[in-house]
C-alpha positions as CSV (number, residue, x, y, z in Angstrom):
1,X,-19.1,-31.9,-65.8
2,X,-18.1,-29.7,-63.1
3,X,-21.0,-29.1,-61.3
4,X,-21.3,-32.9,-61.6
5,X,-18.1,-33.4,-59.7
6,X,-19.0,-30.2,-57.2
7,X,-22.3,-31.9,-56.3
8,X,-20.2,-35.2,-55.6
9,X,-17.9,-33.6,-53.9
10,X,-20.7,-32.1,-51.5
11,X,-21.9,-35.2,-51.1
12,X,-18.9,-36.8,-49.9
13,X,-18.4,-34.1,-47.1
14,X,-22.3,-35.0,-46.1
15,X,-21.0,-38.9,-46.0
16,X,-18.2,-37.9,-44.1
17,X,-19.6,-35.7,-42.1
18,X,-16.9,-32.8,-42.5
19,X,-17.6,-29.5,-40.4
20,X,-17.9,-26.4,-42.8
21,X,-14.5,-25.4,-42.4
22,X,-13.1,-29.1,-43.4
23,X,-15.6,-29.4,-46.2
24,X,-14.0,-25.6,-47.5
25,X,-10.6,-26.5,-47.1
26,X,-11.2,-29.9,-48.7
27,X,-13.3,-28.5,-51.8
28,X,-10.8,-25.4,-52.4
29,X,-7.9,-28.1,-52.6
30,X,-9.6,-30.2,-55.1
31,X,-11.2,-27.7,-57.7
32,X,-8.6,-25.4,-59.8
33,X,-7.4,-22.1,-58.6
34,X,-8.7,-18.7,-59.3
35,X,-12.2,-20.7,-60.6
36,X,-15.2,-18.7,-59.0
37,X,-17.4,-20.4,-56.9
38,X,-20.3,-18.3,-58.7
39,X,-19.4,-19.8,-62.2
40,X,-19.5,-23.0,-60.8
41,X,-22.8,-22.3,-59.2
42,X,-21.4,-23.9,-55.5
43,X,-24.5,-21.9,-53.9
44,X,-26.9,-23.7,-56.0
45,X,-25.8,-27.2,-55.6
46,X,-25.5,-26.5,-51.8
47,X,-28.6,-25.5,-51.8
48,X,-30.2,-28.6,-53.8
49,X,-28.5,-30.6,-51.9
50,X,-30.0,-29.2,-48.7
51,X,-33.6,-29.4,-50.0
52,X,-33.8,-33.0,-51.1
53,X,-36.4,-33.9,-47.9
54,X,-38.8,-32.4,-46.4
55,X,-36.9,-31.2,-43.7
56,X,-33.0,-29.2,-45.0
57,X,-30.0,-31.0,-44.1
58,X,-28.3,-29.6,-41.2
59,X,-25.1,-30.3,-42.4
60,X,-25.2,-29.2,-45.6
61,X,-27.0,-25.9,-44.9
62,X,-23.8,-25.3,-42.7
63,X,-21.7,-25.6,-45.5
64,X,-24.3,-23.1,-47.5
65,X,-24.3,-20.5,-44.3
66,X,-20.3,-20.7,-44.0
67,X,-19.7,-20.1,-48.2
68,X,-21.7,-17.0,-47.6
69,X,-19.8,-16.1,-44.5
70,X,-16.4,-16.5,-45.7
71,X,-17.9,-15.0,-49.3
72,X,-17.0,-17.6,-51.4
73,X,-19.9,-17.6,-53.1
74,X,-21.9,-13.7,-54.0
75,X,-25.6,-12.4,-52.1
76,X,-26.7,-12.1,-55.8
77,X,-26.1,-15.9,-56.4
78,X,-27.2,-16.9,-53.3
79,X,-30.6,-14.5,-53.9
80,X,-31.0,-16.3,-57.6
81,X,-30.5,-20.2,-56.1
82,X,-33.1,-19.1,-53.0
83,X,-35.2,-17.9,-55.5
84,X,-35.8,-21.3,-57.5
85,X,-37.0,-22.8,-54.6
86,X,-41.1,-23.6,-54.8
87,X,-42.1,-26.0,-52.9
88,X,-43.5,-23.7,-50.1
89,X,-45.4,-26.8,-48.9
90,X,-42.5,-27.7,-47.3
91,X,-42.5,-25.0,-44.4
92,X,-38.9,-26.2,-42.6
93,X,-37.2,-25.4,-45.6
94,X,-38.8,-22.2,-46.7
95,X,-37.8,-21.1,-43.2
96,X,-34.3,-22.2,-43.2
97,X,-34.2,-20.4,-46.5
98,X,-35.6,-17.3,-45.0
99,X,-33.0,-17.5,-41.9
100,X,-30.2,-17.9,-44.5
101,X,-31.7,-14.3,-45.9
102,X,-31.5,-12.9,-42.8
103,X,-27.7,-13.7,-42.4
104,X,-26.8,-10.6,-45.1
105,X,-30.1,-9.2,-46.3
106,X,-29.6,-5.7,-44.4
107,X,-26.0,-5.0,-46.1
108,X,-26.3,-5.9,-49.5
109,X,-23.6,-5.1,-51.7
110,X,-21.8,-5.8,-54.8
111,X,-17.8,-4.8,-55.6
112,X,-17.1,-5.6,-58.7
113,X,-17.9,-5.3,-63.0
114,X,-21.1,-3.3,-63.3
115,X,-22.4,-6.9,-64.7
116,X,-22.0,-8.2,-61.4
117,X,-24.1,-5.2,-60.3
118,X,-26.7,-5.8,-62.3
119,X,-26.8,-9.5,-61.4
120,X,-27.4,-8.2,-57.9
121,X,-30.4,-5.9,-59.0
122,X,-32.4,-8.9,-60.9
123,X,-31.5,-11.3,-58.1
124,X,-33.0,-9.0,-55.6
125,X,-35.9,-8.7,-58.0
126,X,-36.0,-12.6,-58.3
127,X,-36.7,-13.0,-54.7
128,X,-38.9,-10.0,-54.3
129,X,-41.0,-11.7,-56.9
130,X,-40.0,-15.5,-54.7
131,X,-41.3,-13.6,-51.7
132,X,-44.7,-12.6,-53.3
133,X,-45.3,-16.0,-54.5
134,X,-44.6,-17.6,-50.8
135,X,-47.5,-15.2,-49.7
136,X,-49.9,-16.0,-52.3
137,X,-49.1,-19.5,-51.7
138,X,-50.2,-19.3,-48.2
139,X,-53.3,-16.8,-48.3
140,X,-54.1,-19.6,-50.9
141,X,-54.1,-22.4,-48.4
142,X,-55.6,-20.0,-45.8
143,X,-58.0,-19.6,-47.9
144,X,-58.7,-23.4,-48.9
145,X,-58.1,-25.1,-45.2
146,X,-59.3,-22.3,-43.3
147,X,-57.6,-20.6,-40.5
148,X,-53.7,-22.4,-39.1
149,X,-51.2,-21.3,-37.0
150,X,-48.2,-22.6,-38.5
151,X,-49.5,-21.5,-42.0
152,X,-50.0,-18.0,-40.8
153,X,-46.7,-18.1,-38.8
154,X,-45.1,-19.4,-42.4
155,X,-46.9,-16.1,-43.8
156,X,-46.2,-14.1,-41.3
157,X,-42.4,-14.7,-42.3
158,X,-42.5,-14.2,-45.7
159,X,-44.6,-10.8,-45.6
160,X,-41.1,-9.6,-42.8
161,X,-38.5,-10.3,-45.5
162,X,-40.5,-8.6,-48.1
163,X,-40.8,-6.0,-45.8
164,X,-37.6,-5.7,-44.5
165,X,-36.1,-6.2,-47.6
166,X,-38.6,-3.4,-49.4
167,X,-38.4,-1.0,-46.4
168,X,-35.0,0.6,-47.9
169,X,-35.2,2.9,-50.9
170,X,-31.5,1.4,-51.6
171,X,-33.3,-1.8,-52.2
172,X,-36.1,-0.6,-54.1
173,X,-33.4,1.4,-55.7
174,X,-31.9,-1.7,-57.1
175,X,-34.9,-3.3,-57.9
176,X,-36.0,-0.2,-60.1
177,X,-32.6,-0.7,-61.7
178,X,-33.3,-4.6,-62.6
179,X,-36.6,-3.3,-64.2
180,X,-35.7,-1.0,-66.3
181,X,-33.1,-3.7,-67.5
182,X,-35.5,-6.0,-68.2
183,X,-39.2,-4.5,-68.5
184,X,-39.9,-8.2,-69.2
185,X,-39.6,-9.3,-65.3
186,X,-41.3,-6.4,-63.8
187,X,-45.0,-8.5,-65.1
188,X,-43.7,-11.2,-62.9
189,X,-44.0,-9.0,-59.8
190,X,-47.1,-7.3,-60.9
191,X,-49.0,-10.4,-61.3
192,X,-47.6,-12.0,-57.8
193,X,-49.3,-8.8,-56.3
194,X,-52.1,-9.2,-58.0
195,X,-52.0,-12.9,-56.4
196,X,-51.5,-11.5,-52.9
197,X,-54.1,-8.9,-53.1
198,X,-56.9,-11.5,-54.3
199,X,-55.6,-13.6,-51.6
200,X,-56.0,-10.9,-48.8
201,X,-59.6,-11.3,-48.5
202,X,-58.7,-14.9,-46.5
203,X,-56.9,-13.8,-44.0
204,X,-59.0,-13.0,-40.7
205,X,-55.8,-11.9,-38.6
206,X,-56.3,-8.3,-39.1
207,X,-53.0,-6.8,-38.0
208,X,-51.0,-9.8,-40.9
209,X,-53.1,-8.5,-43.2
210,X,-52.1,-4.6,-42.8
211,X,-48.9,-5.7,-42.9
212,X,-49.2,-7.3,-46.0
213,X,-51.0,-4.6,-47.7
214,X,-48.2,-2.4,-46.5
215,X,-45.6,-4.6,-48.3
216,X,-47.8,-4.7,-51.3
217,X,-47.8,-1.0,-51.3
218,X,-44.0,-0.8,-51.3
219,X,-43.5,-2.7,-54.0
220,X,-46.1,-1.0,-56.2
221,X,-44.5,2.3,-55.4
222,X,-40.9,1.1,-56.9
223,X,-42.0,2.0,-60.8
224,X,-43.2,5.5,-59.4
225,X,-39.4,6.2,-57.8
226,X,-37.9,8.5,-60.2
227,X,-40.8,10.7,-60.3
228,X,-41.0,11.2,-56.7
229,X,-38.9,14.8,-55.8
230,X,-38.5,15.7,-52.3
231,X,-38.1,19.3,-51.4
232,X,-34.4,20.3,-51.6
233,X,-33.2,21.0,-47.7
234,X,-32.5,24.3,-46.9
235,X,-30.1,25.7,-45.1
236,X,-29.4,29.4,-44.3
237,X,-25.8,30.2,-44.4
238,X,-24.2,32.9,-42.0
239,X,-21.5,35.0,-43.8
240,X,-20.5,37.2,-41.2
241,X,-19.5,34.5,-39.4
242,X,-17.2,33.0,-42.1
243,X,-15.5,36.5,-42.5
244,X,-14.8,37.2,-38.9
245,X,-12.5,33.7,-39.0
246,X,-11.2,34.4,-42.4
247,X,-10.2,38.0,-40.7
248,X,-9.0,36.7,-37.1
249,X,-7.1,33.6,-39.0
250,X,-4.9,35.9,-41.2
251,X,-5.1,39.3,-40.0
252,X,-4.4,37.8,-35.7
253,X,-2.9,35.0,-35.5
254,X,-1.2,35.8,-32.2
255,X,-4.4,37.4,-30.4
256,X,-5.9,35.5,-27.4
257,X,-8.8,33.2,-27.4
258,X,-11.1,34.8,-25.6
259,X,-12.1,37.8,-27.3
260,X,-12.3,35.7,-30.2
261,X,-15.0,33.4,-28.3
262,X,-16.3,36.4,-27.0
263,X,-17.2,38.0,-30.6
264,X,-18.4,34.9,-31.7
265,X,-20.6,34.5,-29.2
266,X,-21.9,38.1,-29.8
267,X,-22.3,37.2,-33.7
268,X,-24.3,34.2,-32.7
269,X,-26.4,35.9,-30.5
270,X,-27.2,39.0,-32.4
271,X,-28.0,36.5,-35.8
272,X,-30.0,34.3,-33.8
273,X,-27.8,31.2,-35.5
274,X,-28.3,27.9,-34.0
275,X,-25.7,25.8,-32.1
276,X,-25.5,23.2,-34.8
277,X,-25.2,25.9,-37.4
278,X,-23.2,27.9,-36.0
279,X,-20.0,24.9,-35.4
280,X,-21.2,23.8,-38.8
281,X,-19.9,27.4,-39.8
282,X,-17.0,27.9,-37.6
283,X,-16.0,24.2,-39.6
284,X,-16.8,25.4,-43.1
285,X,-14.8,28.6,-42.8
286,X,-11.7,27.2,-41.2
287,X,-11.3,25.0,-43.8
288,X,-12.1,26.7,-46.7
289,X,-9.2,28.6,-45.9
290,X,-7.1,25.5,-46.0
291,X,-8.7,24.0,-49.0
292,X,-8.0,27.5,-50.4
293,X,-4.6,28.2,-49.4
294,X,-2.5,26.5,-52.6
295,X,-4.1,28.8,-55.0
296,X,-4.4,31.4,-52.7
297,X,-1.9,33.4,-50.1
298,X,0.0,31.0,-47.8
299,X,-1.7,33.2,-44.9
300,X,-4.9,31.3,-45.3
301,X,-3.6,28.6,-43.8
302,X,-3.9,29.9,-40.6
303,X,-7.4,30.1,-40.7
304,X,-7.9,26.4,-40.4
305,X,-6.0,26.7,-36.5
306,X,-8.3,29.2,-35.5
307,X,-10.6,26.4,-35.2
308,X,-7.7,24.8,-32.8
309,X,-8.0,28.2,-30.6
């Protein structure tokens, strides 16, 4: 019954024609307090609501973009009612959709219950897998009707979003995460690539279609994640450095500056250490002295002003 009355109430505002911050003062002051906008599913109605033509309402879609501004409603709901959408026929929609992506794709985040977290990861999976089916939809049609500008241009834009979106190993972090939740979804993504990649062979724009295949690639590497191990950095370490300022800090704390630099200077030259390094170690011995210095003698305090000097 709710989402009854929340759908009225949306369509009122359209009727009206309330801006987005009338229509969020209005629909705050007429649904209880403390109810989330989530359990309600507010994005999804917006978003129904928006798609009824073929062309979205303006109006509504403001409502949509200024929920997610002001976060009344979360990414991951807004990622699970985008993803429900599949009609890619109608190309004004599927590109307002992807524009309303764009407005928080590149920080997603989640601060809450760990099953809020989660909800994040499969929604991200959702429209991975949403994604995968706009571009098999279109190679499709490519395919049947031969070549189009606005069908490659529709293409075009869903093979950026899954690239954007699949270019950052926190995203295809978080994907990993929703499939090994739920080993069940993960055949939904396989067989949308496996859509795409029969679908490639119909697109004659050459440069869209190693694009694609690069996306495609991305996403096959996601179940290989936790068996890829990059070399561990390394970093040579300097000790003579560290106990010239542990001497200086607590053995001279009066003496001047520069025959301190001067030393220092020597040290670095004789060790070879580079610049970065050798700050990097003038930091880490300063303040291991301080971080020291409560179980340790009160002198080794001092060593963190020697940094001062």
């Amino acid at each position: 019954m709710k989402v009854v009355n929340l759908k009225q109430a949306i369509l009122q505002a359209w009727k009206e024609r309330w801006s987005d911050y009338q229509w969020a003062i209005n629909i705050k002051k007429n649904f209880p307090k403390g109810a989330t906008w989530d359990y309600l599913n507010l994005a999804e109605a917006l978003m129904e609501q928006a798609m009824i033509g073929p062309s979205p309402n303006p109006l509504i879609l403001s409502y949509l973009k200024y929920a997610i501004s002001s976060q009344m409603v979360s990414y991951s709901s807004v990622l699970t009612a985008l993803s429900k959408f599949d009609d890619f026929s109608r190309e004004l929609c599927v590109k307002s959709l992807l524009e309303i992506m764009d407005m928080f794709c590149h920080r997603l985040s989640c601060h809450g219950k760990a099953e809020e977290c989660i909800g994040l990861c499969r929604a991200l999976l959702g429209v991975v897998v949403w994604l995968l089916q706009g571009c098999a939809w279109y190679c499709e049609k490519l395919r049947e009707l031969g070549p189009s500008a606005s069908t490659e241009a529709s293409l075009r834009a869903c093979q950026e979003r899954l690239h954007t979106l699949m270019n950052s190993s926190k995203n295809r972090a978080l994907v990993h995460i929703a499939r090994l939740e739920d080993q069940g979804s993960w055949s939904n993504v396989e067989q949308s690539v496996l859509r795409v990649t029969e679908g490639l062979s119909s697109l004659t724009n050459q440069t869209l279609r190693n694009k694609l295949e690069e996306s495609l690639s991305l996403v096959k590497g996601i179940p290989m994640m936790l068996s890829e191990q990059s070399e561990p950095t390394f970093h040579p370490s300097f000790p003579s450095v560290h106990a010239f300022i542990m001497l200086e800090g607590t053995m001279n704390l009066t003496g001047e500056t520069q025959p301190l630099v001067e030393q220092l200077m020597m040290i670095k030259r004789m060790q070879r250490v580079p610049t970065p390094l050798f700050v990097l170690e003038i930091w880490k011995a300063c303040f291991t002295g301080l971080i020291e210095s409560p179980e340790g003698t009160e002198e080794l305090k001092w060593t963190a002003f020697t940094f001062l000097k």
